[in-house]
C-alpha positions in Angstrom: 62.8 26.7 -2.1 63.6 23.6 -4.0 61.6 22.2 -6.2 60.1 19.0 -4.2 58.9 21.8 -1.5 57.3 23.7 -4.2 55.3 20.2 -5.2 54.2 19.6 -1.3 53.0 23.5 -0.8 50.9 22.2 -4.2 49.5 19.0 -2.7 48.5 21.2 1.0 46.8 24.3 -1.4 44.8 21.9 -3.6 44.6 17.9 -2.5 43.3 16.6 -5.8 47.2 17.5 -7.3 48.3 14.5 -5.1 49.5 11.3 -6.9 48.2 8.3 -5.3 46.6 4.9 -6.3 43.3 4.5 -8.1 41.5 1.4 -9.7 44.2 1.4 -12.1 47.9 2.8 -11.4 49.5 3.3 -8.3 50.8 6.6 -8.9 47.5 8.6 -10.8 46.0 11.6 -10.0 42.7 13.3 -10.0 42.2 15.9 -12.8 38.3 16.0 -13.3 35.2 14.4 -11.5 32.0 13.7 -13.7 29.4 15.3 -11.9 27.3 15.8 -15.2 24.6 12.9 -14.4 21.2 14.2 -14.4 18.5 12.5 -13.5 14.7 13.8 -12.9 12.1 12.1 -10.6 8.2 12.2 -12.0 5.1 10.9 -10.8 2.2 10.1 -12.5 -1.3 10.7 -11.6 -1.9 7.3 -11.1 0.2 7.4 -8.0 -0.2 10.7 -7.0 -4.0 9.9 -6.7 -3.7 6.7 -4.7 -1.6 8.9 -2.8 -4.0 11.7 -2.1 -7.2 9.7 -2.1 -6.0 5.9 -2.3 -8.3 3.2 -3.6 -11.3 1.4 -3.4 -10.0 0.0 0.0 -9.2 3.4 1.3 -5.8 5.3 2.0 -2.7 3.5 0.9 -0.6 4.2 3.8 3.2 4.3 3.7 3.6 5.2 0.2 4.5 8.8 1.0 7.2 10.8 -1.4 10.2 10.5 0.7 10.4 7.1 1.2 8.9 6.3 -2.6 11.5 9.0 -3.6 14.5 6.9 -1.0 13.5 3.8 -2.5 14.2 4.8 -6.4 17.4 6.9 -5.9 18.9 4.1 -3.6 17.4 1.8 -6.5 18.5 3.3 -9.3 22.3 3.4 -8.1 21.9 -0.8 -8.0 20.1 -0.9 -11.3 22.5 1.4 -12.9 25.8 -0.7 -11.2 24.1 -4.6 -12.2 23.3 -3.1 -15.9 26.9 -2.0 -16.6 28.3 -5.3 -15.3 26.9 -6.8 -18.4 23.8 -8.9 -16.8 21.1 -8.7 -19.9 18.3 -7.1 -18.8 16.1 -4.0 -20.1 15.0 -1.0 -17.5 16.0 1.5 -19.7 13.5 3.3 -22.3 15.1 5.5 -25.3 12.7 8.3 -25.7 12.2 8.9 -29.3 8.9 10.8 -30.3 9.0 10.2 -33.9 9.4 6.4 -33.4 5.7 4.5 -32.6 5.7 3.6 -28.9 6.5 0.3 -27.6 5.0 -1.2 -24.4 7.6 0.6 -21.6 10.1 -1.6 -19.6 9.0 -0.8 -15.6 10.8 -1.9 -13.0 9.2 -2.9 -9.4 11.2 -1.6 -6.9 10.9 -4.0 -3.6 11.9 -2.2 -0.2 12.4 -4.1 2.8 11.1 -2.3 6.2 10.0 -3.4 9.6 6.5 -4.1 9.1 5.8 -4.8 5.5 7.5 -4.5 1.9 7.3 -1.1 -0.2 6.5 -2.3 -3.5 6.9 0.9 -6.5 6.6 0.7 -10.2 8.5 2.7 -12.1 9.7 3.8 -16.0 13.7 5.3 -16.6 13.8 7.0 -19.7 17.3 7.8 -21.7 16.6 11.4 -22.8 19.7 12.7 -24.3 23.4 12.1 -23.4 24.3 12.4 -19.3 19.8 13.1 -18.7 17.7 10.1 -17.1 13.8 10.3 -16.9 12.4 8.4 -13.6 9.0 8.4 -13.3 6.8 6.7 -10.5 3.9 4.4 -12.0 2.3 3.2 -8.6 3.4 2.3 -5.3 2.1 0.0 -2.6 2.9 -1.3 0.7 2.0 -4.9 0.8 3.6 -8.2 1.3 2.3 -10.1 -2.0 2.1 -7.7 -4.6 1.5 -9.2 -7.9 4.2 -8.6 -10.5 3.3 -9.1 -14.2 4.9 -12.2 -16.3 8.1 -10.7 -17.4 8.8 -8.0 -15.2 12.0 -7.1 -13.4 12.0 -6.7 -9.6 14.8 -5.4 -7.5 14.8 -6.3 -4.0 16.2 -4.1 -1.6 17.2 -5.1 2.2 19.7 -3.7 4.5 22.7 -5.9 3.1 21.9 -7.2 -0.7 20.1 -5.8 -3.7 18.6 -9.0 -5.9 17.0 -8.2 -9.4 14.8 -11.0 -10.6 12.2 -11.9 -13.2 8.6 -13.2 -13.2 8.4 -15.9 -15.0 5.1 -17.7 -15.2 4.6 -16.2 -11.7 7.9 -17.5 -10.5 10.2 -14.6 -9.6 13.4 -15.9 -10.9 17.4 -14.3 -9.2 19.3 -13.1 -12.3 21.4 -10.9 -10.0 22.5 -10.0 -6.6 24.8 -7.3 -5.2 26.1 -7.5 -1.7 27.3 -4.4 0.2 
């Protein structure tokens, strides 16, 4: 068997041994993939009580944990991608316990669905290297909810994700992925 057989009976046993382009060469190959991202999903009593018993205008429909839970993972992903492309903005808390607590950075997440817009409030904490802390604040369904002066907002539809900023009650486009 000669010595180019030996390196296709290689490439049919394992597929990741197979030299082909990536983002940077045309001739690469796989060796590792990171798989080491952790990320935990919280909520806090505020929402799980407007969940379970809603508010002073009765049950909050729609804000049930799977789609809350869909909206921030598919969320996070967009957050995650538009913060590494440089754009300057802070939804990322560094969780230090012997440093005094500063007011947290939230996010509003804004899902687009047939009806109405799922609107959730949420805090990502930095924990330690490769661990990310998500937990959910609030959540609403509702067409006009009120975002405080200041405050990111990612917008989520079937085609585009667009973070923007309230500023003096004017949200504000800073940023807007298309897929």
């Amino acid at each position: 068997m000669s010595k180019e057989d030996d390196i296709k009976r290689i490439e049919v046993i394992n597929p990741k041994l197979v030299y082909k382009p990536n983002c940077a060469y045309m001739n690469a190959q796989c060796i590792h993939e990171y798989d080491e991202l952790k990320v935990e999903l919280w909520c806090d009593k505020h929402y799980h009580n407007h969940l379970e018993y809603g508010d002073k205008d009765g049950a909050r429909e729609g804000i049930e944990i799977d789609g809350v839970q869909e909206a921030i993972i598919e969320s996070f992903k967009y957050l995650l991608d538009i913060y590494l492309r440089g754009t300057r903005f802070d939804f990322i808390n560094y969780f230090d316990p012997k440093k005094p607590k500063k007011p947290p950075h939230r996010i509003v997440v804004k899902k687009i669905l047939e009806e109405s817009v799922l609107n959730v409030v949420m805090e990502t904490h930095y924990l330690e290297s490769s661990k990310f802390e998500i937990t959910v604040i609030t959540a609403m369904v509702v067409d006009d909810f009120k975002v405080a002066d200041g405050q990111h907002v990612i917008t989520i539809s079937d085609n585009k994700a667009t973070l923007r900023r309230s500023i003096r009650k004017e949200l504000i486009k800073i940023y807007q992925l298309e897929f």
